[in-house]
N, C-alpha and C positions, 0 to 999 in steps of 0.2 A: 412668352413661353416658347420655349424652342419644339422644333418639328420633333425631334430626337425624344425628347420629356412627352408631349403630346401624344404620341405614338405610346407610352411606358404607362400614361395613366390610363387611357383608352384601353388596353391592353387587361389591366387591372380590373376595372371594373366591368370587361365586360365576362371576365373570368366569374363576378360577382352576379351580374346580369342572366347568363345564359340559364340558371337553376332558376332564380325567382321569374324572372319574365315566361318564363315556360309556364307560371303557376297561375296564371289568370290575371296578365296584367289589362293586354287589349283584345291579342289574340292567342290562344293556348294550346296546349298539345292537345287540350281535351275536346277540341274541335267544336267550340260551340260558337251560335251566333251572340252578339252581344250586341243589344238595341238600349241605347242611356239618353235621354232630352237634354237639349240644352235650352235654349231662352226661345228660341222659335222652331225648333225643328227638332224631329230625333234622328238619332244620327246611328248609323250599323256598323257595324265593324267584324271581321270574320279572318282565321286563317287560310294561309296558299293550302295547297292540295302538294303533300310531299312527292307524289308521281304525275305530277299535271305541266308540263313547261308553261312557262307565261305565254310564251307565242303561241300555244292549242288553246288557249282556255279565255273563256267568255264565263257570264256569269248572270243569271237571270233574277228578278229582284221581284218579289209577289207581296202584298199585303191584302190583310181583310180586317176591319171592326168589327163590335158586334151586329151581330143578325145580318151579314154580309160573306160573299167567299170571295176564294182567293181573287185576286187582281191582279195581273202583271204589272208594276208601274214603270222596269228600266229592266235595260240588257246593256250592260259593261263589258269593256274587254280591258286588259293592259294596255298600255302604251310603252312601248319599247323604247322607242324615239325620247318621250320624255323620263322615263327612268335612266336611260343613260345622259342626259343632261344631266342630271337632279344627284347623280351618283360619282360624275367624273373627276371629283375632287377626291375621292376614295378609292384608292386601288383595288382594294379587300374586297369590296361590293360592287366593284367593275366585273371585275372576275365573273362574281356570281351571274350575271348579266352576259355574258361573253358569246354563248350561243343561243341567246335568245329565250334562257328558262333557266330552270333551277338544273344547275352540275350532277354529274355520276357522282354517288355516295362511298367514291373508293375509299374515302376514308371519313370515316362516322364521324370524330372527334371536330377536323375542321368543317364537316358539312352544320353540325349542328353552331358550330360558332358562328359561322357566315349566317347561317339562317336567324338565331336569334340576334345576332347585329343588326341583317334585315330589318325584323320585325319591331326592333327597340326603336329605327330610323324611323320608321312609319308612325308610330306612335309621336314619336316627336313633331315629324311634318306630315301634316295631312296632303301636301300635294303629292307628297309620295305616297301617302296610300291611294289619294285618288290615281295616279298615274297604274300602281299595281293590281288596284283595281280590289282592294279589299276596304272600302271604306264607300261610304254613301248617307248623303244627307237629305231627309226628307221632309219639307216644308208644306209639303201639304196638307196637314195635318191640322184638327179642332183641337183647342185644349181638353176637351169635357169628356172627350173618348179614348176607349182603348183599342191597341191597335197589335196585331200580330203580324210577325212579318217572315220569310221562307225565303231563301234563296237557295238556287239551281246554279251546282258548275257544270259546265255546259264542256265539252271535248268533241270537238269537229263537230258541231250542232246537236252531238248526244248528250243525254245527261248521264253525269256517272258518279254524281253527290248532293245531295240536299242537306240543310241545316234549316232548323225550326225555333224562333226565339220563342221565350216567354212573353205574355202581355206586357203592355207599358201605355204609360200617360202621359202626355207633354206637361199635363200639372202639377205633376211629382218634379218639375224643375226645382232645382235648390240652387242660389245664384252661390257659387263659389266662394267663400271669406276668405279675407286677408288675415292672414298669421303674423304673428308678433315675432319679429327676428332679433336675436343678440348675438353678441361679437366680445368674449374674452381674447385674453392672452396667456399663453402658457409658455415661458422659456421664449423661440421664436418659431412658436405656433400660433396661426390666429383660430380661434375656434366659433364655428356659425353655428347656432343652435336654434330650433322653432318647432312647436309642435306639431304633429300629425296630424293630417284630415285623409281620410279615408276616400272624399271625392278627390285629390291629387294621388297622380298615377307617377308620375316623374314630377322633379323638381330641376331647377336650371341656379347655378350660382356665378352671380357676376360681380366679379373684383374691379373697381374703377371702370367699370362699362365693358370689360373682356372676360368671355364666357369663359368660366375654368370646367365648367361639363360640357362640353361639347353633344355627348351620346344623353346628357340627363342624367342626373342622380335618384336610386331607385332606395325606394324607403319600404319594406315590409308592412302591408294593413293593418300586421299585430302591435309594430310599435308604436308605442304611444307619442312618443317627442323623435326629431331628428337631428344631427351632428354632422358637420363636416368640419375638416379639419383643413386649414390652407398651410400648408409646411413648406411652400416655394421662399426662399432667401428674400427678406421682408427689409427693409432699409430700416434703420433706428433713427427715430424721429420723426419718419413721414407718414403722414395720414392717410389710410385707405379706406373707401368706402364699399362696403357688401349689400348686395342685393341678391334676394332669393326671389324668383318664379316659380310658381306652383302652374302644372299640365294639367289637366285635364282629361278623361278618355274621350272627351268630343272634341279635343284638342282648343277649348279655351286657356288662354296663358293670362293666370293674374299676377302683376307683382307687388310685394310686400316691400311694405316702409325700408328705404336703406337703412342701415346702420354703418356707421363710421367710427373707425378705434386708431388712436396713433400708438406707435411703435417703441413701444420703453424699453430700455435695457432692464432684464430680469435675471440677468447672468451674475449670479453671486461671487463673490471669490473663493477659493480652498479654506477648508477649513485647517484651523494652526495644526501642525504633528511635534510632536517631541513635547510633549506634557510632561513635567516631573516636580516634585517637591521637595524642599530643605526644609528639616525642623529646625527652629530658630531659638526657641526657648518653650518652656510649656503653656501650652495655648495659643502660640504662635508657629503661622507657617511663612514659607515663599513660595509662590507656583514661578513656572517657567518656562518656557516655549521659543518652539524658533518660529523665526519670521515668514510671514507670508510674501508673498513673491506677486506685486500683483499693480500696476499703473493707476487704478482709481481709488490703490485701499486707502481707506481714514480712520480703521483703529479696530479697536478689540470688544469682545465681550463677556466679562468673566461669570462664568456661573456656578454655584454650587447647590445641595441637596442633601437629604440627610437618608434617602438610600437609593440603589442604583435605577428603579424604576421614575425614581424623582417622588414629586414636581421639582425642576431645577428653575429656581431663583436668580434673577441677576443680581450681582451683587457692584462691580462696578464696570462704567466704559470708558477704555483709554483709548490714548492717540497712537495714532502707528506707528512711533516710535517706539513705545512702551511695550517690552515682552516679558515682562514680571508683574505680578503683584503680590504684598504683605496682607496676609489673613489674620488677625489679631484676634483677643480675645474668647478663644473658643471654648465652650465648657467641652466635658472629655467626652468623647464618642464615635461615631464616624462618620466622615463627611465625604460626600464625590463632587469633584468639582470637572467643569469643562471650561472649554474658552473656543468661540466663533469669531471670524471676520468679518468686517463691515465694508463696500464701496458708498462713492458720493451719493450718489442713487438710491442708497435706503437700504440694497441687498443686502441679506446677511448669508452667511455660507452657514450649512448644517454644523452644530457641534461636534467637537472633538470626542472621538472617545473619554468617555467619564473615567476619571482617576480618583480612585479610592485614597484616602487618607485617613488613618484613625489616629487620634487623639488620647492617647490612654488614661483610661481611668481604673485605676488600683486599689481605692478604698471600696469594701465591699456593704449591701445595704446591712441592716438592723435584724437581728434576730426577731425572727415571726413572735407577735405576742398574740396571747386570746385561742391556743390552739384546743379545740372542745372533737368532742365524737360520738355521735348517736348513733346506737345498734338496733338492728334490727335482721329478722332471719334474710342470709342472703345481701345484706349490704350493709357499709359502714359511711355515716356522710360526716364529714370533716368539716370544720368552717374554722375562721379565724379572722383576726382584725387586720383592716388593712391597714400597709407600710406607706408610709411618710415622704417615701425618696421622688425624688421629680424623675431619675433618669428609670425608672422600676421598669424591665420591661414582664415581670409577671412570675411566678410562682412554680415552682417543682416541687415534685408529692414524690415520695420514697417510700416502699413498704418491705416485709420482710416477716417471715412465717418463724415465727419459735422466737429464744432468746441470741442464738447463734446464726450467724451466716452475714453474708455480705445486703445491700438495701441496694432495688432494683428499684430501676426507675419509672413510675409509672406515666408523665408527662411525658414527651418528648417534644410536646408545642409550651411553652410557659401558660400557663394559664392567667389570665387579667380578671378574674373573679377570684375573691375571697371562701370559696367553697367546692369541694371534692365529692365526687360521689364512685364511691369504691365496690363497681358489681361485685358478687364473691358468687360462687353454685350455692347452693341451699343447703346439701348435702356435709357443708364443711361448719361444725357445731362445736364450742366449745377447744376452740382454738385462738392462741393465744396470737395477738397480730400487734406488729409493731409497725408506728408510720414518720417520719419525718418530714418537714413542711420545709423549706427554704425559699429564700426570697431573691428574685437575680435583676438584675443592673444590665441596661442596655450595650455595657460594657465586657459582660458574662463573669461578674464577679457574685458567688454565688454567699446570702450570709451563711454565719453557724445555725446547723439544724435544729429546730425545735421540735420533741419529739414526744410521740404518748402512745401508752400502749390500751388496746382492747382486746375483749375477748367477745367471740362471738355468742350468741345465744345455741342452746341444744335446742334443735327443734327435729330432731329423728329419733324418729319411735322403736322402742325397743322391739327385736325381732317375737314372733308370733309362738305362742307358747301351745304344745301339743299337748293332749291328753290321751296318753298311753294305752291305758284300760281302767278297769273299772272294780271292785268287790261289794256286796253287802253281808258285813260283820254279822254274828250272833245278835246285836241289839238292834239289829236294823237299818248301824248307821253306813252310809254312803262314804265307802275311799275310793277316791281318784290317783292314778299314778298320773304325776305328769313330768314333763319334760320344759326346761326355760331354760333363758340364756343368765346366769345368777351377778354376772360384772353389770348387766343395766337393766337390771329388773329390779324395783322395789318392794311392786305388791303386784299380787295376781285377785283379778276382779271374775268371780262366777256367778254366772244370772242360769236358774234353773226353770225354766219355761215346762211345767206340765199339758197337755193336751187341753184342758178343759178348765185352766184354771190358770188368776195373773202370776207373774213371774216371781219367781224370790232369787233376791240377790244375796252374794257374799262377799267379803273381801278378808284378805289373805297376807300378811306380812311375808318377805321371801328371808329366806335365810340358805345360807350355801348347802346348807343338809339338805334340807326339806322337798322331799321326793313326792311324798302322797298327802294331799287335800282329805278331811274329813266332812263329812256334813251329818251333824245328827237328825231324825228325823227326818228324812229326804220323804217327799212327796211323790208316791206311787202310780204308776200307770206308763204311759208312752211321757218319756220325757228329751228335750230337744235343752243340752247344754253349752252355752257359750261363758267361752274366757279369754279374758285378754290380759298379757303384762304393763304394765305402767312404771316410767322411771325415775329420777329425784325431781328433772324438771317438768314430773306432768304430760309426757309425752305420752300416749298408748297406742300399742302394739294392733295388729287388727284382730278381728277376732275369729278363734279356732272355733268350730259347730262337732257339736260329739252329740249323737243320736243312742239312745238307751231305754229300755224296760225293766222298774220295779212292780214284781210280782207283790200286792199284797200278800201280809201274814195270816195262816187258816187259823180260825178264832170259832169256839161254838158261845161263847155267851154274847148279851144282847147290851149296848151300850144302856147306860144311866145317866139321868142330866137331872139336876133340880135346879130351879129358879128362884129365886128371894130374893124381895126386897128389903132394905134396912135403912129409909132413912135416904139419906142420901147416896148411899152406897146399892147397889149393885152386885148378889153375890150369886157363880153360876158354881154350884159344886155335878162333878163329872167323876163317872168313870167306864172307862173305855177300853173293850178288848183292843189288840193290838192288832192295826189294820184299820181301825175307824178312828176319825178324828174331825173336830170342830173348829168352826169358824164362827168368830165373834164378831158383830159391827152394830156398831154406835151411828145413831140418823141413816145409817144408808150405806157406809161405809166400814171397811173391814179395817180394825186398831189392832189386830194379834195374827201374829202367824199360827201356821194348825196348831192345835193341840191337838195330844196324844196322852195315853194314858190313863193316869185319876190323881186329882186334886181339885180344888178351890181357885176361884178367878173371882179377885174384886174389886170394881169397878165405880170410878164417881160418874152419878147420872143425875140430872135434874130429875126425871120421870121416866121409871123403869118402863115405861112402854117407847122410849127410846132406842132399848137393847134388844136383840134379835139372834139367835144363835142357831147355826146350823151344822146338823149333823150329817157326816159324809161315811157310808156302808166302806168296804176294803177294796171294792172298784174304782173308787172315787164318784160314786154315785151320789145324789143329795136324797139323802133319807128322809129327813123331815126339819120343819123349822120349828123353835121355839122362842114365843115369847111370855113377858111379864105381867099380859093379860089374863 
């Protein structure tokens, strides 16, 4: 690898380096100590002091276990002498070194490059961190205890920094694993892949025993697996071996199993251009293509599909002489065909753009049979028998309101089901609906329509019918004026609800005249009347509430009622000022609406003490009861 390259990749990654090593690889912006065990000792690690030159600064090193204080165990200084050994091969980090400490910050950008350079060197050689004096291994240490540890930077024998680790164990050693390393090929890329361990800090990758990281390759602790990519001009044919080293932060270096991949050609050739086709006869094509341009090609690959996302098919492989081939037998439809190149070596180049070709087919399918329709308020569902044809691609529904106008299309995707479901509003009754079903051919030949008409159900109630006002005639009887809609009303239904007493119903035939409702004998007192219209289908209106008082009629004689029995019959003879009237009931229950007046009521009873007759004063008060006892 040339100085020129080296220089360019160094360069790169340390552009990658400067952000994550900052972020707690050994030593961090965040100024902490970092104390990690290895197999016999623990070992510290700590950053420079951004205002401290290396030439002023010393650095005092303290521990205590439990139930012990501090201890002084060392006092470091740098070594100047041996960091410019250790660094002369590097102009970049001479520099740094030049008067004896860390350079004036006149410019931020390169101070922090050089520094996290620094600090990535260190991590990788421990004798350069011993020499700068931020690294220290501690050996005398029990396994069984904990130990804390404190160092003092020291400026002209003052302190003017201290750092404080957390506890640690020399137990908590975890001996390093070997990772499982692999080696593809992409084009001529070699690609090294092996997964992440969290105790490697930097990794080292060597190509035939020469180190293509020089600085280490830094892997984020988030990711799970790592990649590198060797993209240096690789020879075809020759066999290279990789090896990855995993670092360590107490700078143990383990290396993992080689892997070794030789160098295939994977360089495909062009793919063919100039695709076209001659119709030859029906069902018959020729495809056609110009020639590839290419030292190793050995033939072609023809493919076709029967729509443009595929799956495309091979269909056949020629020799590289061959730039046609004869498509025979095709039923009618539409087919995309492509065609790829082949070298010795097995590549093939991507497919040519796919070229449509249709096949036509002009006979259309079979007139829909079996076509049926069930209504219901709000929808109409369709069904019918399915068609026969192999190329079917599915079914168009046409509808159309009344007997005139053009049929709109309701599918715009075919449908592949034998069945329709036609939402309609609710509100649409008693409309006449026409539909057509056709059948379509993946070819878009649609057959002749088959068609039926429905009608929807009425299910809207006729509008709400008022009651105007009100009179009571000379005989007593009750007219209502009212008001209805007479095109969808059939009969008007009146329930007359008195205060004190169940309801009596009426029903009303309509006719276009008829203004005012009669009721003879209307039932006296506070009365609360409801009515509703109803139309040929059954529908009703909702209902109008008219609130009203009949005044009983002033009466000075006293009602009359006799009781006899006869057998099986039951006879109650009455007579009744006007304003009083009876109720009759059989077991319990009321069989007659009031009476009024004077007449004869007769009645079959098993046992006249079945029957019970009550009489009601002009209030509607209950005067008295009688029975056949």
């Amino acid at each position: 690898m040339t100085q020129k390259m080296t220089s360019k990749i160094t360069y790169i990654l340390l552009l990658i380096l400067i952000v994550l090593c900052w972020k707690g690889v050994a030593v961090s912006s965040d100024k902490k100590l970092a104390v990690v065990p290895s197999s016999s000792a623990l070992v510290l690690r700590w950053p420079l002091l951004d205002d401290v030159p290396l030439s002023e600064m010393e650095v005092e090193i303290f521990r205590r276990s439990q139930n012990t204080g501090w201890e002084k165990i060392a006092t470091i200084k740098p070594s100047l002498e041996k960091l410019h050994s250790l660094l002369s091969s590097d102009p970049g980090l001479y520099k740094f070194l030049e008067k004896g400490g860390i350079p004036e910050k006149a410019n931020a950008d390169d101070y922090n490059f050089v520094l996290a350079l620094f600090y990535i060197r260190t991590l990788a050689d421990t004798e350069l961190a011993r020499a700068a004096a931020i690294f220290y291994e501690d050996s005398q240490v029990e396994r069984s205890k904990y130990y804390q540890y404190k160092i003092v930077y020291l400026k002209e024998k003052k302190p003017v920094k201290k750092l404080v680790s957390n506890e640690v164990s020399l137990k908590y050693y975890r001996k390093p694993p070997e990772l499982p390393v692999k080696a593809s090929q992409e084009g001529n890329t070699v690609i090294i892949n092996w997964p992440n361990a969290k105790i490697y800090k930097l990794y080292f990758i060597y190509r035939n025993n020469q180190n293509l990281t020089p600085y280490g390759y830094y892997v984020s602790p988030k990711n799970e697996g790592c990649l590198f990519k060797d993209q240096e001009t690789l020879e075809e044919g020759k066999v290279y071996t990789y090896q990855v080293k995993g670092l360590t932060l107490t700078g143990e270096r383990v290396s993992f199993k080689p892997v070794s991949i030789k160098i295939v050609d994977q360089e495909p050739p062009l793919a063919p251009d100039g695709l076209s086709f001659q119709k030859i006869s029906p069902g018959k094509i020729k495809l056609s293509w110009k020639p590839v341009k290419a030292k190793d090609l050995s033939g072609y690959r023809v493919w076709r599909a029967s729509s443009l996302e595929g799956p495309f098919q091979p269909l056949a492989t020629l020799r590289s002489q061959q730039t046609s081939y004869l498509d025979k037998n095709l039923a009618p439809g539409v087919y995309y065909y492509a065609v790829s190149s082949m070298d010795y070596n097995d590549n093939e180049s991507p497919r040519s753009y796919p070229l449509m070709v249709p096949v036509p087919d002009e006979i259309p399918p079979a007139k829909v049979k079996g076509l049926k329709a069930s209504v219901e308020p709000g929808l109409v569902h369709l069904r019918w028998r399915s068609s026969p044809e192999k190329d079917l691609a599915g079914y168009r529904v046409y509808r159309r309101f009344g007997p005139q106008g053009p049929f709109v299309l309701l599918t715009v995707t075919p449908l592949t089901t034998e069945t329709f479901d036609d939402n309609l509003p609710k509100a649409m009754d008693s409309t006449e609906i026409y539909y057509q079903v056709r059948a379509l051919d993946k070819a878009n030949n649609h057959s002749p329509p088959a068609a039926i008409k429905v009608k929807l159900p009425d299910v809207t109630p006729p509008p709400k019918p008022i009651i105007l006002g009100h009179r009571i005639t000379e005989k007593g009887d009750l007219e209502l004026e009212v008001r209805f809609n007479p095109v969808d009303t059939t009969a008007l239904m009146l329930k007359i609800c008195p205060e004190k007493d169940s309801c009596q119903k009426y029903s009303f035939k309509t006719k276009k005249e008829l203004k005012v409702l009669k009721v003879s004998d209307p039932p006296h007192g506070k009365l609360v009347l409801g009515i509703r219209a109803r139309d040929k289908a059954g529908n009703v209106s909702e209902v109008f509430n008219y609130r009203m008082y009949i005044a009983p009629t002033q009466i000075q004689a006293e009602p009359k009622v006799e009781l006899r029995p006869r057998g099986k019959k039951c006879q109650v003879k009455y007579d009744l000022p006007d304003g009083y009237f009876l109720l009759v009931y059989q077991k319990g229950e009321r069989i007659l609406p009031p009476v009024f007046g004077k007449g004869k009521i007769r009645l079959a009873c098993d046992s006249p003490e079945e029957v019970e007759v009550r009489i009601f004063d002009k209030k509607a008060q209950l005067l008295k009861k009688l029975d056949f006892n």
